[in-house]
C-alpha positions as CSV (number, residue, x, y, z in Angstrom):
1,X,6.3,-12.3,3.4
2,X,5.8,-9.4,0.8
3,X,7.9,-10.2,-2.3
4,X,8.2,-7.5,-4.4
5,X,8.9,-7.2,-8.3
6,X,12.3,-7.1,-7.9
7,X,12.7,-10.1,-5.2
8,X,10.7,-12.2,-7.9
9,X,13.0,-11.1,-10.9
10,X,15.5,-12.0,-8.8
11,X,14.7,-15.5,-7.8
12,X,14.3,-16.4,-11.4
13,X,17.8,-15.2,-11.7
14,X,17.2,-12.6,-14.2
15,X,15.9,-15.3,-17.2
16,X,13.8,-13.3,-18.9
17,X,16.6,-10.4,-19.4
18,X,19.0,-12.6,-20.3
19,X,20.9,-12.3,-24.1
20,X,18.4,-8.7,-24.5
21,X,19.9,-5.0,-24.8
22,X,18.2,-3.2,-21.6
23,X,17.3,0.1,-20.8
24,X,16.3,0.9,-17.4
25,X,14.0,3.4,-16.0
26,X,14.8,3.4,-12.2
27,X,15.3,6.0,-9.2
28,X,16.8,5.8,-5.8
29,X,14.2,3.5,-4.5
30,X,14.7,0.8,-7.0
31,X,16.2,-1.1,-4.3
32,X,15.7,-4.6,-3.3
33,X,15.1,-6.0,0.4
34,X,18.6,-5.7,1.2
35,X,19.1,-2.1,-0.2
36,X,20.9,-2.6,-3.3
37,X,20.2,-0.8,-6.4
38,X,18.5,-2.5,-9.8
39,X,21.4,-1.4,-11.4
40,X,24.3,-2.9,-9.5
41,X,22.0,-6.1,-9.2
42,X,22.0,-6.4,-13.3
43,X,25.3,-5.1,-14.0
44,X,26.8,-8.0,-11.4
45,X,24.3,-10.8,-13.0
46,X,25.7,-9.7,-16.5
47,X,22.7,-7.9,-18.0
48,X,23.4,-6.0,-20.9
49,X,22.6,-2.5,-19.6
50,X,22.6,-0.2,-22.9
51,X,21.3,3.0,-20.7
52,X,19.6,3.9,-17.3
53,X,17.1,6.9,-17.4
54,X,16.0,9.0,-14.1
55,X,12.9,10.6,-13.8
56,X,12.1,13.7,-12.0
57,X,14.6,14.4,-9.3
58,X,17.1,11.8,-11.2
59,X,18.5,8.5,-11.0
60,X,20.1,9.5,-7.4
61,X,16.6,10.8,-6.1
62,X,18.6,14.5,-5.1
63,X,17.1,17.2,-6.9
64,X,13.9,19.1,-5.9
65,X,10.2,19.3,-7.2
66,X,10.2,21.5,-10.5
67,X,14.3,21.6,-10.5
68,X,16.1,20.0,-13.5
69,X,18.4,17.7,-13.6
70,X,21.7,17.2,-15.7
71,X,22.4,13.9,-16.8
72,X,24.2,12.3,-13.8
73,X,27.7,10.5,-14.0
74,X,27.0,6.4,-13.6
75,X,28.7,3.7,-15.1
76,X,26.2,3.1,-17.8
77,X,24.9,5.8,-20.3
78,X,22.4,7.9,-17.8
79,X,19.8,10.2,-19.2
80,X,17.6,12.3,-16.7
81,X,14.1,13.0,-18.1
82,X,13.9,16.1,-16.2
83,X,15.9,19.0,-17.2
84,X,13.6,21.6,-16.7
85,X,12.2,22.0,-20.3
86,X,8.5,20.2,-21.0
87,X,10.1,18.4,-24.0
88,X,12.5,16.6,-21.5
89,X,9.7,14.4,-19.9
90,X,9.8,12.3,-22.8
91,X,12.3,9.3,-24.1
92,X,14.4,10.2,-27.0
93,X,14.2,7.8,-30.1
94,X,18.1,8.2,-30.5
95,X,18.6,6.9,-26.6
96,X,16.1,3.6,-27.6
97,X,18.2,2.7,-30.7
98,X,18.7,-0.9,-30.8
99,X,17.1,-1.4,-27.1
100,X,15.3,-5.0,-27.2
101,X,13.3,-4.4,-23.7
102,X,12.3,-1.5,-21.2
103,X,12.5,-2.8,-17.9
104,X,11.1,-0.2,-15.4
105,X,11.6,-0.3,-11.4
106,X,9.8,2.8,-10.1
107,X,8.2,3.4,-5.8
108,X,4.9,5.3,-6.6
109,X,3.3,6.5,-3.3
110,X,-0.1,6.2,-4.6
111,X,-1.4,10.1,-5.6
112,X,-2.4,11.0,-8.6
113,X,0.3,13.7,-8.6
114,X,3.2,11.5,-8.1
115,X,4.9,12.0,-11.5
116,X,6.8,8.9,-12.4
117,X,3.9,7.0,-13.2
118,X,3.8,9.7,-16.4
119,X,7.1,9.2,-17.2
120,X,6.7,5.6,-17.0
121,X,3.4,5.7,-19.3
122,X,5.4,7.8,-22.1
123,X,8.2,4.5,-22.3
124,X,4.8,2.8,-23.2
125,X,4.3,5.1,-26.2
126,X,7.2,4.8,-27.2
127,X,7.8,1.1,-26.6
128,X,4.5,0.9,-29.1
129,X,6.3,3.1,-31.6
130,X,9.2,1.2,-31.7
131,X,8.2,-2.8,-31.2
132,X,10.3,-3.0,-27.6
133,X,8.8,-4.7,-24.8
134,X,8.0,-3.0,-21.4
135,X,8.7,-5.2,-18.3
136,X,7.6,-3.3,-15.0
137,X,8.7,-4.6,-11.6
138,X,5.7,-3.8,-9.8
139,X,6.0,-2.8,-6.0
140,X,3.4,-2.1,-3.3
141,X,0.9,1.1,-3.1
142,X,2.3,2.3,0.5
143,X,-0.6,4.1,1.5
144,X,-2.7,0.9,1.1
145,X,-4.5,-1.2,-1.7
146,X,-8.2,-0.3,-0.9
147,X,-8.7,3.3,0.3
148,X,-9.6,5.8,-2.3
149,X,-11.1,9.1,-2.2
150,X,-10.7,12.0,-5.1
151,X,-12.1,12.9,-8.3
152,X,-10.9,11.8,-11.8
153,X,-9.1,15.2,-14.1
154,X,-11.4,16.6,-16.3
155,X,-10.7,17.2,-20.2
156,X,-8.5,20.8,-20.2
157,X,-7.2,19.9,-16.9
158,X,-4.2,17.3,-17.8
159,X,-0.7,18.2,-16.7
160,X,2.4,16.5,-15.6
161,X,0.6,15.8,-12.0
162,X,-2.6,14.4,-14.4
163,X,-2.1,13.3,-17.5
164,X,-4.8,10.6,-18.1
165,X,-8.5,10.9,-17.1
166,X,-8.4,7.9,-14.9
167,X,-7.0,8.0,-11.6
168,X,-8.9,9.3,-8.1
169,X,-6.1,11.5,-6.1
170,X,-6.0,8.8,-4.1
171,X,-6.1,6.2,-6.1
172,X,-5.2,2.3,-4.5
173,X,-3.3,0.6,-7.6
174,X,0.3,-0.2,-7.5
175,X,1.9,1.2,-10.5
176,X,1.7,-2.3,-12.3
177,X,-1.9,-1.7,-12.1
178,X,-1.7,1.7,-13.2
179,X,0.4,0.5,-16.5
180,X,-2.1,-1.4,-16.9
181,X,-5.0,1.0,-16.9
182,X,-2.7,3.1,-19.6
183,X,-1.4,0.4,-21.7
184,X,-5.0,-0.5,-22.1
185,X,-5.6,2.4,-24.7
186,X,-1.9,2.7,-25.9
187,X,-1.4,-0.9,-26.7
188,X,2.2,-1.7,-25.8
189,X,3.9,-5.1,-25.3
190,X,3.7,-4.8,-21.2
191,X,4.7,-7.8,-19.2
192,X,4.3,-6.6,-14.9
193,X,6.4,-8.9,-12.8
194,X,3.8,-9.8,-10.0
195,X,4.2,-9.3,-6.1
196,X,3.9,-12.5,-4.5
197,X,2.2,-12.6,-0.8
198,X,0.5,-9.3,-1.2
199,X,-3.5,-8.6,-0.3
200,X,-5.2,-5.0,-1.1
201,X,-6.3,-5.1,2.4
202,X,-2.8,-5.6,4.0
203,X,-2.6,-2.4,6.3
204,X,-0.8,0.8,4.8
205,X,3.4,0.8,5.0
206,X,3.5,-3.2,4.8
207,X,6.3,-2.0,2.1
208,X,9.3,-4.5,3.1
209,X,11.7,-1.1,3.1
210,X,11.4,2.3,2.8
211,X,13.4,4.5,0.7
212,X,12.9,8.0,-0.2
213,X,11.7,8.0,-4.1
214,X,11.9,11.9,-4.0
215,X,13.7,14.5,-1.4
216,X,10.4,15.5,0.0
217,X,8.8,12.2,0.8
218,X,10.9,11.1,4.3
219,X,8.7,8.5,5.8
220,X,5.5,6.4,4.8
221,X,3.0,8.8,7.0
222,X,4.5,11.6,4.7
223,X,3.0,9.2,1.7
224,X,-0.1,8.9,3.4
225,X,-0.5,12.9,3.8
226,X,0.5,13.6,0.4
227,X,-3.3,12.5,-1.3
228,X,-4.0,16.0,0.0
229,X,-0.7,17.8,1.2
230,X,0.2,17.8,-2.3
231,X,-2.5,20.6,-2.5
232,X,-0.5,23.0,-0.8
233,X,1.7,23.3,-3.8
234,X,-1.5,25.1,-5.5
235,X,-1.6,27.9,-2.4
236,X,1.0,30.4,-1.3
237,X,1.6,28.7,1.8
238,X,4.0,26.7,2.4
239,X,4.0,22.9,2.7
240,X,7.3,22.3,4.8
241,X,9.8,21.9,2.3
242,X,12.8,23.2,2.9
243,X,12.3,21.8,6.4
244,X,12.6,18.4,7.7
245,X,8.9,17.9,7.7
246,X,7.7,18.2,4.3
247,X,3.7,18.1,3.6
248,X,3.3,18.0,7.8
249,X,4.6,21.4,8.4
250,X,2.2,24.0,7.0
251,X,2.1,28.0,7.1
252,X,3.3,31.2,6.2
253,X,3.9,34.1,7.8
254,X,0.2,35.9,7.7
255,X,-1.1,32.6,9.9
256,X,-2.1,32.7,13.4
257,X,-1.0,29.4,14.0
258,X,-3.2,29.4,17.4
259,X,-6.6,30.4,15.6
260,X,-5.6,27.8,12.6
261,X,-5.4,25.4,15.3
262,X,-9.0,26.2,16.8
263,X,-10.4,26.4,13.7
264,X,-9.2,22.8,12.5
265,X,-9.9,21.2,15.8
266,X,-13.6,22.3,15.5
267,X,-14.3,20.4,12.6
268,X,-13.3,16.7,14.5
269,X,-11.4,15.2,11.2
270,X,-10.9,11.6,11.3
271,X,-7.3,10.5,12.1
272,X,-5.9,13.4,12.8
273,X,-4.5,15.7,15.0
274,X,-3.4,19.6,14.7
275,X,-0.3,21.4,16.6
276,X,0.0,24.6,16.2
277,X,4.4,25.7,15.1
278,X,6.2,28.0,14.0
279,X,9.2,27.0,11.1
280,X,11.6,28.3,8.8
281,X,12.0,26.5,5.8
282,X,15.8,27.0,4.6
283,X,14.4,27.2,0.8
284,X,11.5,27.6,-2.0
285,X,8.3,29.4,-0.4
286,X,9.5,31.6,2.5
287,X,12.8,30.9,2.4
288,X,14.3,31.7,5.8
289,X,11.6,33.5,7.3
290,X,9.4,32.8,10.2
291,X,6.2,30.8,8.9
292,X,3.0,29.8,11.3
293,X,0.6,27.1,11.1
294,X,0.8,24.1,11.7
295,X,1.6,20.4,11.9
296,X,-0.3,17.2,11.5
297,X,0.2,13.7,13.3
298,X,-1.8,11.0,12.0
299,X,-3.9,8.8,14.8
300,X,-5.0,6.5,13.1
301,X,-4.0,5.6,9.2
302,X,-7.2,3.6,8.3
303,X,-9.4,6.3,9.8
304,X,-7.2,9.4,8.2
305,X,-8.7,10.9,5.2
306,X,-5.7,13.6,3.5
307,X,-7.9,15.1,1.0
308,X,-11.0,16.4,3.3
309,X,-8.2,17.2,6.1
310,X,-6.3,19.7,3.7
311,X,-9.5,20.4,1.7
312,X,-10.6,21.9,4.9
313,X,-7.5,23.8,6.2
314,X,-7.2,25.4,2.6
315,X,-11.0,26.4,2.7
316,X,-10.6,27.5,6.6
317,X,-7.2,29.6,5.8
318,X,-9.1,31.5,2.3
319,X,-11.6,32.5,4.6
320,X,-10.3,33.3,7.2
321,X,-6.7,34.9,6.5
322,X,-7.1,37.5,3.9
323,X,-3.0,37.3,2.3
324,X,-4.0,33.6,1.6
325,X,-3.9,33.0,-2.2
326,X,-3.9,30.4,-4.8
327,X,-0.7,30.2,-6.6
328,X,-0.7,31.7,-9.9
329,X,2.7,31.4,-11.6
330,X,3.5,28.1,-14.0
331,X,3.1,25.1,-12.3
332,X,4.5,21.9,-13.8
333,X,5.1,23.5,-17.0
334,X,1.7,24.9,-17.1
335,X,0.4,28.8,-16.3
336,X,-3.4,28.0,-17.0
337,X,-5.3,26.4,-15.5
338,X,-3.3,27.5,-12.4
339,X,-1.6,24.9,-10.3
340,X,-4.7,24.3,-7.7
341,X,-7.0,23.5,-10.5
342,X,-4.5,21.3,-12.0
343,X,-3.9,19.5,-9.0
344,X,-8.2,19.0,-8.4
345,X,-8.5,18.0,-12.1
346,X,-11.1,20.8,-12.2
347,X,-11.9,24.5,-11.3
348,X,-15.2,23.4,-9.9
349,X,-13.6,22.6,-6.6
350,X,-11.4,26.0,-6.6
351,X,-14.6,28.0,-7.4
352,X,-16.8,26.5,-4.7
353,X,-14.4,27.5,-1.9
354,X,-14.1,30.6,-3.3
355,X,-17.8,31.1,-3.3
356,X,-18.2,30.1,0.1
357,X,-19.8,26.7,-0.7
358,X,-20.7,24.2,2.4
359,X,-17.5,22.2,2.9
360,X,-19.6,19.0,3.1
361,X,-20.9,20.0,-0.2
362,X,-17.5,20.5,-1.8
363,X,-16.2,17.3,-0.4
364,X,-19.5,15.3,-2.1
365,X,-17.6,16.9,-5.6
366,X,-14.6,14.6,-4.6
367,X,-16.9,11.5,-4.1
368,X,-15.0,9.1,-6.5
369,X,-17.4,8.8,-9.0
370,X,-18.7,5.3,-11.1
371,X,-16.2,5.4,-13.8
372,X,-13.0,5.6,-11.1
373,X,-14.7,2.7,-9.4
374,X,-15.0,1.0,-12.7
375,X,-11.4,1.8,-13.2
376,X,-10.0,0.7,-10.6
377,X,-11.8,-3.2,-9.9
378,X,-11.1,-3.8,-14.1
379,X,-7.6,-3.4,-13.5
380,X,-6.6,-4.4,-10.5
381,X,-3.9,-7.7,-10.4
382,X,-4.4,-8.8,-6.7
């Protein structure tokens, strides 16, 4: 059975946090196999908690992509590293002071885009900066610990959904692995508290539970679409939030869901299969009007590649709906590059479906390249 960072911290009864000062980065899904939270676990075996921090969408996991969050009411000092200000993403000296060890419980879902990995990497600057060791509780890559496909971000392109140079957008480290890669250059005092039992090629959702680690990622199969649902977020369609099927509903109003449907089935996608709905998401893009599109069901998860399957709606939908467009308001903090080239790591991708490029042509650009190959075997733990 998979033991997870957490189950191994606590079958060494919490030794090596004993008698140290503790901050704690941790979210809703810092939870162990029987559903209780890091915090109430430490706080009951009589660590010294000085301070819990949340990362986007907070310690309680409530508040949506891009919202900010006030620090929340717990029974420990709580600071939210997302208040809606860029200069919020990043630890406070002042909330370190006296802090002997970092101990960081975080679910990733394995995409580049998932922020907390960011967050997690600025504790390691910081950590450097002020001689306190990291611990990470590392958990399991839901989406699987050897499928990757993507590209690696380009230099101009880094944001808070790519801020190092070395991840594919579907990448398959956990995010001790991940540390790892970024500790490499920063240098930090970074111990990763191994998963016992766990093989890369253990199939996708062997996680031992399943907690949402933000409001828009319900179930593991809405993991496993996010590698290329995420991509949405660049377009001015919607991608199902503000419904109960976020990053499987997709539309907007100026879709013919039917044609949409055609279209997608004609291209014979591995692992996947295309209904064709109509939704009203209750907030964000199209708030409570009628959106068309529609919605994907996953046939087979080893099969299933997300980034050529929304690659190829978006390219289908710009050429053939003529309201489709690329967002161009600030994204993550950033205006330019706009949010689709952010979320590519390049405008190269962006450019060549707007030129009308062969999609098989476009999708070779996402081949991971040698150096995210290289990346990815140095560092991996298992």
């Amino acid at each position: 059975m998979i033991k997870q960072g957490i189950e191994i911290l606590k079958k060494d009864n919490f030794k090596i946090l004993k008698g140290k000062r503790v901050a704690l980065l941790a979210h809703a899904a810092s939870v162990d196999i029987n559903y209780t939270h890091i915090l109430e676990l430490l706080l009951k075996n009589n660590i010294n908690i000085k301070v819990i921090f949340g990362p986007e969408h907070g310690v309680k996991g409530a508040a949506q992509d891009m919202e900010g969050v006030d620090d929340e009411k717990e029974i420990v000092k709580t600071v939210t590293l997302y208040d809606g200000t860029y200069e919020s993403l990043f630890p406070k000296i002042e909330d370190l002071k006296g802090i002997d060890t970092i101990l960081i419980d975080l679910q990733d879902v394995g995409s580049r885009y998932y922020t907390y990995i960011y967050t997690a990497s600025f504790f390691l600057e910081k950590a450097k900066e002020l001689s306190i060791e990291v611990i990470i509780l590392d958990r399991v890559n839901p989406i699987g610990g050897t499928q990757i496909e993507g590209n690696l971000v380009e230099s101009g392109f880094e944001s808070f959904v790519g801020y190092y140079p070395y991840f594919l957008n579907r990448h398959s480290l956990t995010i001790g692995e991940m540390l790892n890669v970024i500790n490499d250059k920063i240098g930090a005092d970074l111990k990763v508290i191994h998963i016992e039992n766990y093989k890369r090629e253990d199939s996708p959702d062997s996680l031992v539970n399943w907690i949402l680690p933000s409001p828009n990622m319900p179930t593991f199969e809405t993991a496993l679409l996010y590698p290329g649902g995420c991509l949405i977020e660049g377009t001015t369609l919607s991608e199902g939030r503000g419904t109960t099927k976020p990053f499987h509903f997709i539309g907007a109003p100026y879709i013919n869901s039917s044609k949409l449907k055609m279209i997608l089935d004609s291209h014979n996608l591995e692992g996947i299969k295309f209904r064709d709905i109509s939704f009203k998401p209750m907030f964000q893009k199209y708030a409570n009007e009628i959106c068309n599109g529609v919605e994907l069901h996953i046939t087979d998860k080893f099969d299933f590649l997300p980034l050529k399957t929304y690659l190829t709606l978006i390219y289908e939908i710009y050429h053939n709906f003529k309201e489709f467009d690329f967002r161009r308001k600030e994204y993550e903090f950033v205006e330019k590059p706009i949010a689709m080239d952010l979320l590519f790591g390049t405008d190269k991708v962006r450019k060549a479906i707007e030129n009308g490029e062969k999609l098989e042509n476009i999708y070779k650009m996402l081949t991971p390249p040698k150096e995210g190959l290289e990346i990815i075997n140095k560092f991996k733990i298992y």
